[in-house]
C-alpha angles and dihedrals in degrees: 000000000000086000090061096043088058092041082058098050086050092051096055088051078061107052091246111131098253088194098073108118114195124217112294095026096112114016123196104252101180140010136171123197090176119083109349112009095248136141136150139237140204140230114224097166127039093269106206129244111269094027116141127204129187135222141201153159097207120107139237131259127197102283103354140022124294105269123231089032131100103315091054094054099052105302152162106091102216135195132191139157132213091221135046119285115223121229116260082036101152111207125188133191116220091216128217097339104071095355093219133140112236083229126007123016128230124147097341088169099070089074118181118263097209118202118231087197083056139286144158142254113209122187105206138156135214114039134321089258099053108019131180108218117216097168149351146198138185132197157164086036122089089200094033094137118069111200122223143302085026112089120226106238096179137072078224104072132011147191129252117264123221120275088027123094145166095221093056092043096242091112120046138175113201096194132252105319131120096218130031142164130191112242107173143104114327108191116070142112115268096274101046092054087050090060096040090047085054088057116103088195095064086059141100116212145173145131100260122064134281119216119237098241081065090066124087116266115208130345132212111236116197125224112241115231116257106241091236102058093032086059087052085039088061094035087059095056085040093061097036082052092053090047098055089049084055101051095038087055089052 
């Protein structure tokens, strides 16, 4: 992640936001809707100091967010740090009881309201009009995600808003089921958590409350190796390979 972390720093020289986070880049490892609204994400990028990201239980709609819901009564929830945020950072909100980020603070006041009849927690930047989705979960409803070109009309469900998707674990449903946690691997690349996270088998679920000691704490998340040097990496077995055929037919 020190290589993106770089990338970012060139960027701002730039003038380019070094902030931005892409889909896939945080993902929603716990929620209760039962008891106190809360729930907990994950970082699986280094997620710059002074980046803000946004929250909220309303659905979407087709092409825009559900109206009377959560962003019309205050929201978004935000969250932001004045330091880096290391990739594998678990963050959890305490919900409606003391309303605080684990680590971090934002908007704390505009507190999710989770639906124990179903609802959804999306993690987006940019504004509620034009928002950039980074993740998405759904949950408490078996048949939550409505699939196009048939419109959610219920703050129940939702569609699946653009730049999101199941198949590339950026959208998840966890099943019918009030209170969940994620209990699965914990070491990965990016991609491979995200897999694992969009896996109803490596959850626990049920319809009372988890507490939160029961939810992971923090995850390890592997570098990918860049093509370049993975491609020296393999010429370099490849000579000393040819060497030792060499020296063995002398």
């Amino acid at each position: 992640m020190i290589r993106k972390t770089a990338l970012a720093l060139l960027l701002a020289a730039a003038g380019v936001n070094a902030h931005a986070l892409t889909a896939g880049d945080v993902a929603i490892i716990a929620y209760n809707s039962d008891g106190a609204d809360d729930f907990a994400w994950v970082a699986l990028t280094d997620i710059a100091a002074n980046t803000t990201i946004n929250f909220t239980d309303s659905s979407w709609q087709g092409s825009a967010f559900r109206s009377t819901e959560h962003l019309d009564t205050g929201g978004p929830l935000t969250w932001t740090n004045t330091t880096t945020l290391s990739a594998g950072s678990v963050v959890s909100f305490s919900g409606n009881v003391s309303k605080s980020w684990s680590v971090g603070s934002g908007n704390t006041s505009a507190a999710l309201g989770l639906s124990t009849s179903g609802d959804q927690i999306f993690a987006f930047q940019g504004s509620n009009a034009a928002p950039n989705f980074l993740y998405g979960l759904q949950f408490a409803h078996a048949n939550g995600l409505i699939a196009s070109p048939t419109v959610s009309s219920s703050t129940n469900t939702t569609n699946v808003p653009a730049g999101l998707s199941e198949a590339a674990g950026t959208m998840f449903n966890v099943g019918d089921f009030d209170d969940g946690y994620y209990s699965g691997i914990t070491t990965g690349t990016q991609v491979q958590l995200l897999t694992a996270i969009a896996n109803q088998a490596n959850w626990t679920r049920s319809n009372d409350a988890y507490g939160q000691s029961s939810w992971v704490s923090s995850m390890s998340v592997t570098a990918v190796p860049e093509p370049r040097n993975y491609a020296m990496f393999l010429a370099g077995l490849g000579l000393m390979g040819l060497i030792a055929r060499r020296q063995s037919s002398r």
